[in-house]
Residue, then its C-alpha position, 0 to 999 in steps of 0.5 A: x145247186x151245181x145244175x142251177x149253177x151251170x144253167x146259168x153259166x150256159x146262159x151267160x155264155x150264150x148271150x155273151x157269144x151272141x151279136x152287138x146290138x146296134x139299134x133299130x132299122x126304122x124310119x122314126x126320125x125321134x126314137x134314141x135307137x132309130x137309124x133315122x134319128x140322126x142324133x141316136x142310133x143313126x148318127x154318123x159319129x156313132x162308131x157302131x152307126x149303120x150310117x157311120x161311113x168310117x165305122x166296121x157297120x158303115x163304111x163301104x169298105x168293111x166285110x160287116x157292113x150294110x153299105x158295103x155292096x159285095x159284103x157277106x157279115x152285113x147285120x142282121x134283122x129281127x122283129x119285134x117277136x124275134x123272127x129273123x128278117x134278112x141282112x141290112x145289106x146293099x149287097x144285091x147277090x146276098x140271098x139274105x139280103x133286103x137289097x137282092x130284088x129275087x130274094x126271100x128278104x129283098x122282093x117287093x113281092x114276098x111277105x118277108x121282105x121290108x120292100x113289101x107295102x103288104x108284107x114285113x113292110x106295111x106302114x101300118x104294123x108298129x114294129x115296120x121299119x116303114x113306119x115314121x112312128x114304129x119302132x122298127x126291127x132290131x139291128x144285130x152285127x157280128x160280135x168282136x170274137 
């Protein structure tokens, strides 16, 4: 029971240390959790929108930004199976970044790259955040600590 006990207890603090869910990276203008459904996810008046120029994930100011172009907390990516697909960043230097043209992430020629027709941003697969009718990848930023 006592082992039961703190298993669960990991488990809840683990989670509870992980990031803020922040919506889904796709170009699906009708999902509610799209950032390309301006009245869901993507809204600007959404505190914790990506596209909120006066948010902590919006604004160009802020060190957690995706628009923020010298930011290095920028939210993170991850597919559908929970892979980790880069940072949603407009920063060009950020290895992790799906901005930086030479990047893992970035290229138009690398498999894991959302800039990629072929690779993690095929039009086709459902999960791609080029897919208008796909549920994209899920956005996490930085917790509140």
């Amino acid at each position: 029971m006592k082992m039961a006990l703190s298993i669960a207890l990991l488990v809840v603090m683990t989670s509870s240390a992980g990031a803020q869910y922040l919506g889904n990276y796709s170009a699906n203008p009708y999902a509610p959790n799209s950032t390309g459904n301006a009245y869901g996810a993507g809204s600007p008046y959404n505190p914790n929108s990506v596209n909120n120029p006066y948010g902590r994930y919006g604004s160009t100011h802020s060190n957690s930004s995706a628009n923020n172009p010298y930011a290095m907390d920028a939210p993170k990516l991850y597919d559908s199976q929970g892979n980790y697909r880069g940072r949603l960043s407009s920063n060009p230097y950020d290895p992790d970044s799906i901005s930086n043209p030479y990047g893992r992430y970035g290229s138009r020629f690398s498999p894991d790259s959302v800039n990629n027709p072929f690779g993690a941003g095929n039009p086709y697969v459902p999960d791609s955040p080029t897919n208008p009718y796909g549920q994209g990848f899920s956005i996490q930023g930085a917790d509140d600590d």
